[in-house]
DRENMI-916022 format. One line per 2 residues: for each residue x, y, z of N, C-alpha, C. Coordinates in pm, 1 decimal. Layout:
X Y Z X Y Z X Y Z  ...
This chain:
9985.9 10050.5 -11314.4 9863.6 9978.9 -11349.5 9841.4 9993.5 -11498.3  9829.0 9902.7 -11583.0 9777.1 9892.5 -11678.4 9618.0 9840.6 -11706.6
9542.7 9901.7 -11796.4 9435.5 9915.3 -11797.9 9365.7 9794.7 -11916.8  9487.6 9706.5 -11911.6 9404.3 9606.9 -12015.4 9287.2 9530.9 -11984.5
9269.0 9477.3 -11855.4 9175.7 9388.0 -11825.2 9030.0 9459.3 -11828.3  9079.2 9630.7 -11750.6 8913.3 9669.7 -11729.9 8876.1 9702.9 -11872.4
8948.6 9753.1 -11943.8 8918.8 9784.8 -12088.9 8841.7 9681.1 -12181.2  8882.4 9576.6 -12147.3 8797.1 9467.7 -12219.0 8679.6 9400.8 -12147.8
8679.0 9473.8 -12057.3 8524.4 9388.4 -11978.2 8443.9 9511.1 -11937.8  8504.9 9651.8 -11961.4 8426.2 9737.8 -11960.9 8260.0 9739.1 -11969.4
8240.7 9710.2 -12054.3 8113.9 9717.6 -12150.8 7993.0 9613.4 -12131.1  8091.4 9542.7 -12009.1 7970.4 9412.7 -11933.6 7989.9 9473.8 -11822.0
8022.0 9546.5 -11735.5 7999.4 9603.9 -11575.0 7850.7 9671.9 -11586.2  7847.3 9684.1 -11416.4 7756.9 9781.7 -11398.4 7839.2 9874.8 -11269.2
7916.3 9853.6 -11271.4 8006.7 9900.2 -11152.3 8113.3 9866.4 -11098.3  8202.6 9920.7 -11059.3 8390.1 9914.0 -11003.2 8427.6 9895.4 -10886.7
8424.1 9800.7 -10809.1 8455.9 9782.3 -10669.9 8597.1 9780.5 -10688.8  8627.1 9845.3 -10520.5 8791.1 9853.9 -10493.3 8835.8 9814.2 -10353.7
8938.6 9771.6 -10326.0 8985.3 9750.3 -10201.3 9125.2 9837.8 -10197.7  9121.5 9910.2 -10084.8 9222.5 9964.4 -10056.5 9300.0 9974.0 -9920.7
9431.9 10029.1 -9934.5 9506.6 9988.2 -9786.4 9577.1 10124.3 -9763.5  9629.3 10161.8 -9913.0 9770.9 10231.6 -9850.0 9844.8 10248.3 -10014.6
9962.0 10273.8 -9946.1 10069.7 10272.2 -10096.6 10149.1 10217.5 -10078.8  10219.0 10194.3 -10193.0 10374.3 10084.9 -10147.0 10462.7 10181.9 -10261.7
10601.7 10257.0 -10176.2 10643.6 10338.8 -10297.0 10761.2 10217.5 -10393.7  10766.5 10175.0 -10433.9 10825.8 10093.1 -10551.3 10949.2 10156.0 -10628.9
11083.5 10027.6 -10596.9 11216.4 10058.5 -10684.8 11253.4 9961.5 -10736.5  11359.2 9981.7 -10805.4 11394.2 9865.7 -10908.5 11363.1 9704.9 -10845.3
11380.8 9662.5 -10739.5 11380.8 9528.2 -10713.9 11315.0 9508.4 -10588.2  11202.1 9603.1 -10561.1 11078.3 9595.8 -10467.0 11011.8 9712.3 -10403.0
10985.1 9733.2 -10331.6 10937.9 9789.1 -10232.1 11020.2 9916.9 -10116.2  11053.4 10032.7 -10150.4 11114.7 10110.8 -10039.8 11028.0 10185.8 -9961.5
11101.9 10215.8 -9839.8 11016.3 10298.6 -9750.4 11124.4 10461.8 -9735.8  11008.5 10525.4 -9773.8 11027.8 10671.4 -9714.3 10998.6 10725.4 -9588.9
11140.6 10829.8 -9563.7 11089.7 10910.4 -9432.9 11020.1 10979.6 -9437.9  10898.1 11013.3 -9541.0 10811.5 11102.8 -9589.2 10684.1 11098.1 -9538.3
10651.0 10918.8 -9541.4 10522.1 10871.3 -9513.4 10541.6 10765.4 -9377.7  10341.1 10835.8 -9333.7 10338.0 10779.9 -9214.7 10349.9 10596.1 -9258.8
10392.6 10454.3 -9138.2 10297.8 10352.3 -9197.8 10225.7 10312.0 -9105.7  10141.0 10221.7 -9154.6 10052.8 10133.5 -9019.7 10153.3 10001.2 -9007.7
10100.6 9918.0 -8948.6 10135.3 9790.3 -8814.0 10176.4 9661.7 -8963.5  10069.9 9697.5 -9055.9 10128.7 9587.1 -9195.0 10255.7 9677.3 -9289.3
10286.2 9789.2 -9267.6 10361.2 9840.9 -9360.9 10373.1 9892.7 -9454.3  10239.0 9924.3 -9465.7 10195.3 10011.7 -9582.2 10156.4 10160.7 -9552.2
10204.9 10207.4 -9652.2 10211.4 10381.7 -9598.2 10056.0 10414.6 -9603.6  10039.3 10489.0 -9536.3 9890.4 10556.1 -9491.8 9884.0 10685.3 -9574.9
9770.4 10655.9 -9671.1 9801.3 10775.7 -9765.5 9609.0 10758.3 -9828.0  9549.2 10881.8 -9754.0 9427.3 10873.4 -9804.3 9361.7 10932.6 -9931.0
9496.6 11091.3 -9968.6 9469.3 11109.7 -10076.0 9472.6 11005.0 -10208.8  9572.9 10903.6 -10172.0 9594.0 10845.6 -10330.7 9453.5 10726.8 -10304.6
9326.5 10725.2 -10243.9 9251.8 10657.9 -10214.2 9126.0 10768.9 -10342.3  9153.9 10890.5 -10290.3 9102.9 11012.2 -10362.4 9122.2 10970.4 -10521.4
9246.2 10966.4 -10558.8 9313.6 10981.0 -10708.8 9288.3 10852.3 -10768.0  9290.5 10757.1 -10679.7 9267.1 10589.3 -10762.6 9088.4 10580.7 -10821.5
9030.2 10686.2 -10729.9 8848.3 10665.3 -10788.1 8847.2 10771.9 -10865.9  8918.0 10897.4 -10879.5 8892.1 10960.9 -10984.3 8965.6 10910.0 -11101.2
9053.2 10836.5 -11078.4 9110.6 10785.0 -11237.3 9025.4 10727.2 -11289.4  8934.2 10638.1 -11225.3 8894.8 10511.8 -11259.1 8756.3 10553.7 -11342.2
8706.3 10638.6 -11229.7 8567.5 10739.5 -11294.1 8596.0 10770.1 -11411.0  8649.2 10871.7 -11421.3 8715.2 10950.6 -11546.7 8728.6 10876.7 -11659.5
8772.9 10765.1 -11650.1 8844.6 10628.3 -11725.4 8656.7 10581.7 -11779.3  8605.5 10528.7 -11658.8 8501.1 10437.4 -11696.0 8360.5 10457.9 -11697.5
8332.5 10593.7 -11655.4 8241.4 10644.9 -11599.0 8125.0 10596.4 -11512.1  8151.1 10448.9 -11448.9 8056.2 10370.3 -11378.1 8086.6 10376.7 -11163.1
7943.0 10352.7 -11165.8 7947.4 10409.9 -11023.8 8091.3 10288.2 -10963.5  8115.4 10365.9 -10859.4 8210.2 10305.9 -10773.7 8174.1 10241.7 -10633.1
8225.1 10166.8 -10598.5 8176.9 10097.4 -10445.0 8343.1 10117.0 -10390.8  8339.3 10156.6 -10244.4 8497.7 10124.1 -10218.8 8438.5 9974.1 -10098.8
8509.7 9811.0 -10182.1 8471.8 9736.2 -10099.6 8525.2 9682.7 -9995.2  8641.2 9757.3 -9934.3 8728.7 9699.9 -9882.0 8847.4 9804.5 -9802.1
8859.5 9922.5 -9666.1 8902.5 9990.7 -9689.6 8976.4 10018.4 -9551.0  9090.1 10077.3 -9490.9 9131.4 10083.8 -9353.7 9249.4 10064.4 -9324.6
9306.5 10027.8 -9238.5 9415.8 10045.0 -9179.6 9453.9 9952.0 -9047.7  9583.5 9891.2 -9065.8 9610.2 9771.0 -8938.7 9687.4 9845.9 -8809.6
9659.7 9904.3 -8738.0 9690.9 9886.7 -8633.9 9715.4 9811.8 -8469.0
């Protein structure tokens, strides 16, 4: 993730909505799956800590309240 877009509209928010699913671990020419992580029914690994780490970056980063708008799992 690069941070160009929020960086420049920073300063007009009043707040950071997010939608989240999962992780997708990423290699040269897409998408691999590990025997590491659980997935759900769409294929995306089920991983609630990095749900944890994506709002503290963002905090840290922007310091504006957060909403999570969008959040769960397909089974």
């Amino acid at each position: 993730m690069n941070y160009r877009f929020p960086d420049k509209v920073k300063d007009n928010l009043d707040f950071m909505g997010f939608n989240y699913y999962g992780s997708e671990y990423m290699k040269a020419f897409g998408i691999e799956f590990s025997d590491l992580a659980e997935y759900n029914d769409a294929g995306r690994a089920i991983n609630p800590r990095g749900l944890y780490e994506m709002l503290k970056i963002f905090y840290d980063r922007y310091h504006l309240p957060i909403f999570i708008t969008e959040n769960g799992t397909a089974d």
